[in-house]
C-alpha positions as CSV (number, residue, x, y, z in Angstrom):
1,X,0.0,0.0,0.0
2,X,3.0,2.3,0.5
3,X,5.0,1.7,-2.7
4,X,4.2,5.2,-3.9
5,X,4.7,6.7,-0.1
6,X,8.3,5.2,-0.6
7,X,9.2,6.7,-3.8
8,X,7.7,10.5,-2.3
9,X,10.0,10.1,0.5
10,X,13.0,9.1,-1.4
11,X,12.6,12.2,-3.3
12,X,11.7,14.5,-0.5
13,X,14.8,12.7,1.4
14,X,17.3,13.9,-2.0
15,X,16.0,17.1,-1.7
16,X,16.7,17.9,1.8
17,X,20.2,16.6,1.3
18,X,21.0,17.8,-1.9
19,X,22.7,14.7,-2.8
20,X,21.6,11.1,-3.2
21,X,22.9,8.5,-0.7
22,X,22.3,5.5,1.2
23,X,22.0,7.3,4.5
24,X,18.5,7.6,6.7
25,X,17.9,10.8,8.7
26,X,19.6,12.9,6.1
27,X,17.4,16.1,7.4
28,X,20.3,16.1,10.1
29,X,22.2,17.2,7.0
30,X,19.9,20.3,6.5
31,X,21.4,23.8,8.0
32,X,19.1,25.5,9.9
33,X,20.4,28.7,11.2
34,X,20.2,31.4,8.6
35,X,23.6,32.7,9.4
36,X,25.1,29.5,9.4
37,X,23.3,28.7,5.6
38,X,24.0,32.1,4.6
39,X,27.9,31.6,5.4
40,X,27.4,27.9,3.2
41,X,27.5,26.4,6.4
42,X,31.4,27.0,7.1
43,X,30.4,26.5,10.7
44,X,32.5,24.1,12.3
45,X,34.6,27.0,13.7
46,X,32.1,29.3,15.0
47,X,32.2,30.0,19.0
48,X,29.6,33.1,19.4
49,X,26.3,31.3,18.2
50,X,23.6,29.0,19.8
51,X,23.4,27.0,16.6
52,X,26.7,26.1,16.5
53,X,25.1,22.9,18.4
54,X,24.3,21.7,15.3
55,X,27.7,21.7,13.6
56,X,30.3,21.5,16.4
57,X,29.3,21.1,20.4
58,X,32.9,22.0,21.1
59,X,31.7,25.7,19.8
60,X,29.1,26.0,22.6
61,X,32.3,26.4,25.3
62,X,32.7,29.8,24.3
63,X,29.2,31.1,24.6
64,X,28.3,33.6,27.2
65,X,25.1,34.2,29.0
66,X,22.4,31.6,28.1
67,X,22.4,32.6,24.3
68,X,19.0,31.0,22.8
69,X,17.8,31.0,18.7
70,X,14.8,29.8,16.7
71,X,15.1,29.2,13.2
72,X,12.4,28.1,10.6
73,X,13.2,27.3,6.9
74,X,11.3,27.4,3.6
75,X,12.1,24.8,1.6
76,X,10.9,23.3,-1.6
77,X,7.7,22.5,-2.0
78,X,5.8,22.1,0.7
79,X,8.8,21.2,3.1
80,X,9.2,23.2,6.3
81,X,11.7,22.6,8.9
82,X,12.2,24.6,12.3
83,X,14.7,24.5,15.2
84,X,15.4,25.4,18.6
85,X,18.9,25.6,20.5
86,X,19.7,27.0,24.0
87,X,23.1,27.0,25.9
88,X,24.0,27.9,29.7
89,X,26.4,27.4,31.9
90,X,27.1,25.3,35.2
91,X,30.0,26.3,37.1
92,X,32.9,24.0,37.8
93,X,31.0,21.8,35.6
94,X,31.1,23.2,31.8
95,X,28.1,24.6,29.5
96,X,25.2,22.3,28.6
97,X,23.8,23.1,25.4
98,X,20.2,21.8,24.2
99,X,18.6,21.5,20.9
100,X,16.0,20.5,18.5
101,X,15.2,20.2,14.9
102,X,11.9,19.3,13.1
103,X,11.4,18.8,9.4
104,X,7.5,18.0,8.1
105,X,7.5,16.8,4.9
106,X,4.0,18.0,3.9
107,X,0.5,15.5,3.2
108,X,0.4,12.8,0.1
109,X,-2.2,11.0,-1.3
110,X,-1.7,7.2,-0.4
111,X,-1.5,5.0,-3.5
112,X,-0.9,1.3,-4.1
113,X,1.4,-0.3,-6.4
114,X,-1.6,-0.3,-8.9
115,X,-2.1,3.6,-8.7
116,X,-5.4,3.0,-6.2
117,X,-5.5,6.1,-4.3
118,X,-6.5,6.1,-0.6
119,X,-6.2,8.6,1.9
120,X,-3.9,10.9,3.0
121,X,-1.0,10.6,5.1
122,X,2.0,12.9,6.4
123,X,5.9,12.5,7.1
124,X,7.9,13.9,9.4
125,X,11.3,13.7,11.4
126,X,12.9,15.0,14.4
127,X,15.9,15.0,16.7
128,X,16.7,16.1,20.0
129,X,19.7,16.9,21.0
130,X,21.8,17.5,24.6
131,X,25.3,18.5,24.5
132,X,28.2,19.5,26.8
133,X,31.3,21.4,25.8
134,X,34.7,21.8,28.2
135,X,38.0,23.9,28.0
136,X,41.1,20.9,27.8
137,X,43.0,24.3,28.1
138,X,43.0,27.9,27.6
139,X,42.4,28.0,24.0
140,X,41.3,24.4,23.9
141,X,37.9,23.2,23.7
142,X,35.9,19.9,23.2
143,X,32.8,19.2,23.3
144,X,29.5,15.7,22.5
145,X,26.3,15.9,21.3
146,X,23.9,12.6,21.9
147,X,20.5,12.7,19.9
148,X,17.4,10.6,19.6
149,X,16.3,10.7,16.4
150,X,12.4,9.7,15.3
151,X,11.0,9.7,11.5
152,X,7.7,8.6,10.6
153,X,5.6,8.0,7.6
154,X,2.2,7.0,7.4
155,X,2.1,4.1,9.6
156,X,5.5,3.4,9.2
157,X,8.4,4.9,11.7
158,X,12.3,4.7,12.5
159,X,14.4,5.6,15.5
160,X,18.1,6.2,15.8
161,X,20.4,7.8,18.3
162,X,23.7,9.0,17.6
163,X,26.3,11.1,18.6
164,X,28.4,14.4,17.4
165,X,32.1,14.8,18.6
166,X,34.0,18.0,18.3
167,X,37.1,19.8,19.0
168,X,38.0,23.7,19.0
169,X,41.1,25.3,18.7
170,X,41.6,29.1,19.1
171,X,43.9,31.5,18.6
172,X,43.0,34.8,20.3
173,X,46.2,37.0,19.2
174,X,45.6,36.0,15.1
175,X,41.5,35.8,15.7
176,X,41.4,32.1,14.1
177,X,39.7,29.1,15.2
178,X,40.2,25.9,14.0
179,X,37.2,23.4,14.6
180,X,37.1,19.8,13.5
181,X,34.1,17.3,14.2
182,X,32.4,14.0,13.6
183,X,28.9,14.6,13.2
184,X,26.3,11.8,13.4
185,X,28.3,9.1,14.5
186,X,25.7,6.2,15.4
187,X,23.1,3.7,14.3
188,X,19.2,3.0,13.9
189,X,17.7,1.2,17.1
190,X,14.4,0.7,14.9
191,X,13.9,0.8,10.6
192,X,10.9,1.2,8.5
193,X,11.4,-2.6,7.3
194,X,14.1,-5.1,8.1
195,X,16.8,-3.6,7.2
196,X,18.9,-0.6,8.7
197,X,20.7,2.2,7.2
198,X,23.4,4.1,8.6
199,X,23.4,7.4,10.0
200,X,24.5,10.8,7.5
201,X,28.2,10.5,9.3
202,X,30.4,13.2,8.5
203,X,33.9,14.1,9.0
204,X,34.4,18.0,8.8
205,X,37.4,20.6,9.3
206,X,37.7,23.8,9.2
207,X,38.9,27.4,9.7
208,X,37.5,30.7,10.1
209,X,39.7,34.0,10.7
210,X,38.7,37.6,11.1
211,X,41.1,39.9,9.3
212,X,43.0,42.6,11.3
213,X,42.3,45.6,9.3
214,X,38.7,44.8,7.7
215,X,35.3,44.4,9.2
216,X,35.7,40.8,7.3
217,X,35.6,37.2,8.4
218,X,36.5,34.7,6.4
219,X,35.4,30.7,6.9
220,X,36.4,27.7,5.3
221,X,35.3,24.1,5.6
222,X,35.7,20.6,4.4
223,X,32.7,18.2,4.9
224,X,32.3,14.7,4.4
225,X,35.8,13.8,4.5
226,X,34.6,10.0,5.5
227,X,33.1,9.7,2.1
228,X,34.5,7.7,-0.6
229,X,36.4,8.9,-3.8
230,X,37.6,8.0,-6.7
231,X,41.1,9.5,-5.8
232,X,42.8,11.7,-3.1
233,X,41.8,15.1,-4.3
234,X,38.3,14.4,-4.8
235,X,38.3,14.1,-1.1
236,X,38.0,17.5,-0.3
237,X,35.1,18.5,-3.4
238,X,33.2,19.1,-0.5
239,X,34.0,22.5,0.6
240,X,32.3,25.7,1.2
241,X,33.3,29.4,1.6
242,X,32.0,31.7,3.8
243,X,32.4,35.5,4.3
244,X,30.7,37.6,7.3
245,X,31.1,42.0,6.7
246,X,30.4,43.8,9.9
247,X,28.9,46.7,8.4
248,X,28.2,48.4,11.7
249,X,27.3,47.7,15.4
250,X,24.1,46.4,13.9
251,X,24.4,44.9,10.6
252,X,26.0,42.3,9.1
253,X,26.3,41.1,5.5
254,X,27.1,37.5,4.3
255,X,27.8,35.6,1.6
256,X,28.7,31.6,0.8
257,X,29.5,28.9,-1.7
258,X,29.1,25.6,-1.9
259,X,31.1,23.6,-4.4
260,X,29.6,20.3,-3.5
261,X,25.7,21.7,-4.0
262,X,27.2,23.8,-7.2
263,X,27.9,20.2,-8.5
264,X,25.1,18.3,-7.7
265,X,22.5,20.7,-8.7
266,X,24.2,21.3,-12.1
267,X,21.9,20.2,-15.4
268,X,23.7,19.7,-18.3
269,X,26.3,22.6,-18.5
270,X,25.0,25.1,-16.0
271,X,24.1,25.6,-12.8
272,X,22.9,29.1,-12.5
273,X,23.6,30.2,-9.3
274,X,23.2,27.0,-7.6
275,X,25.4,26.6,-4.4
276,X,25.2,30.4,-4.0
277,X,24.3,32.0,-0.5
278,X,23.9,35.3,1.0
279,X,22.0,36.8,4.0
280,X,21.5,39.5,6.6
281,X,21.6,39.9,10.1
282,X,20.6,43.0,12.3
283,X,20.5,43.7,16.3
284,X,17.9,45.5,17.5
285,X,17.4,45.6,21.4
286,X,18.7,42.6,22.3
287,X,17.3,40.3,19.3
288,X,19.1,39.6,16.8
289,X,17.5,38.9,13.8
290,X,19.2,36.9,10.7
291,X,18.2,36.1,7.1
292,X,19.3,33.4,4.7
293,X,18.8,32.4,0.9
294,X,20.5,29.4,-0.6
295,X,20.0,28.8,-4.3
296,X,19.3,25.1,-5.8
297,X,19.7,26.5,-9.4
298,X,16.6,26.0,-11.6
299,X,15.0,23.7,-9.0
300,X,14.0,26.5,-6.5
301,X,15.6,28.4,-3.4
302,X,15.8,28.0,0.5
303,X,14.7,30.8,3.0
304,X,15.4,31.1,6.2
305,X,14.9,33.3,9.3
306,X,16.7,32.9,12.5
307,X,15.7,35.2,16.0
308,X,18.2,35.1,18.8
309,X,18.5,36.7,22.0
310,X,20.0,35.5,25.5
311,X,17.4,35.2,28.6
């Protein structure tokens, strides 16, 4: 009765991820934050946002006050994701950081494999997420995520629970921070049918640096460096560029590239401006309030709006 559920949620599944695999969960993959998709998601170094949860729990050591952000994103079709991530400190203990993200998927028309339409059903996944961050030393940070993930369509469902490990490096005096971190590291505890798929792991490194004499800084990253090539250099096709102008006390400009997306999303010859990202932020009060557009080329665009404040 599901056959044509399936083959939705396949598609909706490529979509979200940008790239096909044989992965479950891949909405883990999504960014949520609007700076962070804004920047291409060069995020693994970041240390002054609650969203940095999501890429890197070794970030959330650096946060001050108890930092909180909500973050909804337009996606294709029908597809709408949110999040919420919160971080405070316990002294003589560390920072705590909590988080969760929700994708819905939208309402189909249930079909069997003979094109007999039913009713309707809905899909949906989420993942909550706790997560603790430490100094090793001054400039030294580490940090875990665990998560319980839950995805469910029609009367099917799936369950996972895995775990994000990360490491932060900064250098104060040259304003650079080196981040590295293995993200969804883990396995289902339930599947949709017999068999299992693995977790969306992914091995990422990267850099961000702001300059000394412009309001500029600049962010690099390497993502699924777990994944398998054809040789060594194809490695590191997965890599984004991100660049954040402080254009006063309360605005902020932002730009990114993704070369990975850029490829993927390319038909034929050309691409458009597929992999391309840029965005806004702006304090007012105490809020901070951030935009994001991601173009997919000729299949569409992703918005998002993130609000943070601290309590």
């Amino acid at each position: 009765m599901k056959s044509t559920a399936l083959v939705i949620f396949s598609v909706l599944s490529f979509f979200s991820s940008n790239a096909f695999s044989q992965n479950t969960f891949e909405f883990l993959r999504v960014d949520m934050s609007a700076r962070a998709a804004a920047l291409a998601g060069t995020f693994v170094s970041n240390n002054d946002d609650p969203n940095v949860i999501f890429y890197n729990p070794a970030g959330i050591n650096s946060l001050i006050d108890n930092p909180i952000s909500f973050s909804f994103v337009k996606h294709l079709l029908d597809i709408n994701l949110a999040s919420l991530s919160y971080s405070m400190e316990f002294e003589d203990i560390g920072r705590f950081g909590g988080a969760v993200k929700y994708i819905n998927y939208g309402t189909f028309t249930e079909a069997d494999e003979f094109g007999n339409r039913g009713g309707e059903f809905g899909a949906g996944e989420v993942a909550f997420i706790l997560g603790y961050s430490n100094a090793l030393d001054e400039n030294f940070n580490y940090g875990a995520n665990v998560k319980f993930i839950y995805s469910k369509i029609a009367d099917r469902s799936a369950s996972g629970l895995g775990f994000d490990l990360g490491l932060n490096y900064i250098i104060a005096d040259e304003n650079l921070v080196v981040g590295f971190a293995a993200l969804n590291v883990g396995t289902q505890l339930s599947s949709y049918y017999e068999t299992k798929e693995q977790l969306p792991l992914d091995i990422v490194v990267g850099v961000s640096k702001k300059l000394a004499h412009l309001p500029l800084r600049l962010s690099l990253d390497f993502h699924k460096l777990n994944a398998e090539r054809d040789d060594f250099v194809q490695r590191f096709k997965a890599f984004s560029l991100g660049a954040e102008f402080t254009l006063s006390k309360v605005l902020r400009l932002r730009f990114g590239y993704d070369n990975e997306k850029r490829n993927d999303l390319k038909i034929g010859t050309s691409a458009g401006i597929a992999g391309f990202n840029a965005g806004l932020g702006a304090l007012i009060s105490n809020y901070t309030f951030d935009y994001g557009f991601s173009s997919m080329g000729v299949i569409g665009a992703l918005h998002r709006v993130s609000v943070s404040t601290s309590l």
